[in-house]
C-alpha positions, 0 to 999 in steps of 0.5 A, spaced: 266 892 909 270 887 908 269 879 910 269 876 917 275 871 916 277 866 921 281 870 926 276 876 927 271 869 929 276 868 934 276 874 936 269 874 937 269 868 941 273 870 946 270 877 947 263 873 949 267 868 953 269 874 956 262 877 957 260 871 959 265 869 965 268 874 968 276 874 967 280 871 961 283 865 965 275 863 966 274 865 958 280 861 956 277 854 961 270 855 957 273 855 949 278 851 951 285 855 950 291 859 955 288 865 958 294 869 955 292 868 949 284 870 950 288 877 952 291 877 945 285 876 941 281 882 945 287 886 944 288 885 937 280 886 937 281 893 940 287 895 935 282 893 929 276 897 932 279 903 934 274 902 941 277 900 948 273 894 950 277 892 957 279 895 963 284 891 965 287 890 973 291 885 977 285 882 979 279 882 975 277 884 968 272 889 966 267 891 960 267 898 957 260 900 955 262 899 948 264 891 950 258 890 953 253 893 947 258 889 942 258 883 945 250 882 946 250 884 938 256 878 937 251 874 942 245 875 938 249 874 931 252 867 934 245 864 936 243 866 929 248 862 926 246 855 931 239 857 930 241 856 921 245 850 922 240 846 926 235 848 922 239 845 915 241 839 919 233 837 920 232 840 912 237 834 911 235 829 914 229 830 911 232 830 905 228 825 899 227 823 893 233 819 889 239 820 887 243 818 882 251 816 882 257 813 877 262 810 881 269 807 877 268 799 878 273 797 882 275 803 886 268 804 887 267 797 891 274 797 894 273 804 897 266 807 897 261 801 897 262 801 904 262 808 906 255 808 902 251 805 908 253 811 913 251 816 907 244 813 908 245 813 915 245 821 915 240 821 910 235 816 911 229 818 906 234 818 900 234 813 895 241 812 893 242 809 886 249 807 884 251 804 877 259 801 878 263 801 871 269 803 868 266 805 862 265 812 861 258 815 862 255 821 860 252 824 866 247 829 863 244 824 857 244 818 863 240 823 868 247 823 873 246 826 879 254 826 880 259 821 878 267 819 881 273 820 875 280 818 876 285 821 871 285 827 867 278 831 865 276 833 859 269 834 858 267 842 859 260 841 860 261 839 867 262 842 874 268 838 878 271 839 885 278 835 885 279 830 891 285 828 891 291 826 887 291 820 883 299 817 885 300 811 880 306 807 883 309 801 882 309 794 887 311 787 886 310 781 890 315 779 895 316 773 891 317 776 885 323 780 888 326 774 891 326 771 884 328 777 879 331 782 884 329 788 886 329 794 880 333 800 883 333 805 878 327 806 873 331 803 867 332 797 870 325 796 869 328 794 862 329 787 864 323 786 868 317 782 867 312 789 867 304 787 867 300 791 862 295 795 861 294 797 854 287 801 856 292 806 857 293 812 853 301 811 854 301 804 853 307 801 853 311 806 855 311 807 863 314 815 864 316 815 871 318 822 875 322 823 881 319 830 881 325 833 878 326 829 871 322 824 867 323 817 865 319 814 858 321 806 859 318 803 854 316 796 858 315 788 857 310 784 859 306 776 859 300 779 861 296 784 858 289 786 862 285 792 862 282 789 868 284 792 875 283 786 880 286 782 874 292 786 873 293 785 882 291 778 882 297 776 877 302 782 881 300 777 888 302 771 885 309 774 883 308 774 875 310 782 875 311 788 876 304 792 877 304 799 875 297 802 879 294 807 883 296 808 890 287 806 892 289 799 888 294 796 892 295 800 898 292 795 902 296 788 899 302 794 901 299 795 907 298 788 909 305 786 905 302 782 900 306 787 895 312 791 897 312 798 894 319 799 889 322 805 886 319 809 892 321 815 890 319 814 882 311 816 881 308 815 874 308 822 871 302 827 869 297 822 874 291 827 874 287 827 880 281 823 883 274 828 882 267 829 883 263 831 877 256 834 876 253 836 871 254 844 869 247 846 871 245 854 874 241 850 880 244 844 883 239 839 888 240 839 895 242 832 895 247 833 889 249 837 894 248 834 901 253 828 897 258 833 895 260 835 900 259 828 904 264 825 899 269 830 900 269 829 906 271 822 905 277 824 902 280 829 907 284 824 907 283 820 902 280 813 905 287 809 904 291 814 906 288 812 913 
């Protein structure tokens, strides 16, 4: 037998909520949907069993023999459910123990530093250990339950669940623009002052895409910094062109600190934003528990918001 999909759940609700008040109009009230469309789901659910299930008047609705023995079943099988999500939300909020986290410095502090709070809210017998570094740490030799890494991965030893893409985009502060001007295609990028990072593989070439060509613009620049904050103080204070992922300057763009330029140009192959575990056969609760709260947290992705 094949899996109950989303549609044959729906059907399912509607046929109790049938059982349960009487009419379609009464059943529509009570999940919160058209009465025409509480007819719909019975009929499509009679058309894949093969049994009436309604009898049908202008007036009221009546519940074959059928109906009524599958909707006690369907009745049953739905208190089960509840009665399987009440007991793992009381597992977990008896979950205990420590659980150990890697987080990128400084998108860790802008973004889920202050999320963490309410994660221990849920959670409240957890001990949370948390190391902030942009430094790569190696997760099964550390003891890491699990660990946020921006970009491209290349560790195979590890369990990964992607939460969302990592756009790098390029901003400028609206003083610089006053000043230099405002590129408008990427070559343009040639005669502006573009703050490095030379912690990147491509450094010093910025290869941009529009999504239907590439362009490789090999830059120049007076500053030269591996550090995040560095690399947005000096954007803030107009020394250049900052090329960054979209979680580092959204806020200044937002707050109008930074203006967003080339908007239609992205830097090219960015990767993603992902949760890593360790590729063990069996994984905690806790490390469970964790990725599914922050996944969670990225759809959206928190600066998106």
């Amino acid at each position: 037998m094949t899996p109950i999909d989303g549609q044959q759940f729906d059907e399912l609700a509607a046929l109790i909520a049938v059982a349960a008040n009487g009419s379609f109009v009464a059943a529509g009230k009570c999940l919160g949907r058209h009465s025409t469309i509480i007819s719909k789901r019975i009929a499509s659910l009679e058309q894949r069993l093969g049994v009436r299930l309604v009898e049908r008047t202008t007036r009221q609705v009546q519940l074959t023999d059928a109906a009524k023995l599958l909707a006690e079943k369907y009745r049953v099988a739905t208190d089960l459910i509840v009665e399987a999500q009440e007991e793992v939300v009381k597992e977990a909020a008896e979950l205990s123990g420590r659980i150990k986290l890697a987080f990128p410095a400084t998108m860790g502090r802008l973004w889920l530093a202050q999320q963490i709070p309410s994660f221990m809210a849920m959670y409240p017998k957890l001990e949370v250990d948390i190391n902030y570094s942009d430094n790569y740490v190696d997760l099964i030799e550390g003891g890491f339950d699990a660990a946020i890494r921006i970009g491209h991965l290349s560790d195979s030893r590890l369990l990964a669940r992607k939460l969302t893409r990592h756009k790098r985009i390029l901003a400028a502060s609206p003083s610089y623009l006053k000043q230099f001007g405002q590129p408008l295609t990427p070559s343009d990028l040639l005669a502006h002052n573009c703050i490095g990072n030379p912690s990147l593989h491509s450094y010093p070439i910025w290869r941009l895409s529009d999504g239907n060509k590439t362009e490789a613009i090999r830059t120049n620049g007076t500053l030269l910094t591996n550090d995040s904050i560095a690399m947005l103080e000096a954007a803030r204070a107009g020394v250049g062109i900052l090329g960054a992922g979209e979680w580092l300057v959204a806020q200044d763009i937002e707050q109008g600190k930074l203006f967003r330029i080339l908007p239609e140009w992205t830097f090219d192959g960015d990767g993603g934003i992902y949760l890593v575990r360790p590729s063990r056969h069996y994984v905690s609760a806790r490390a469970e528990v964790f990725a599914n709260w922050i996944s969670s947290l990225f759809q959206p992705s928190p600066w998106s918001n």
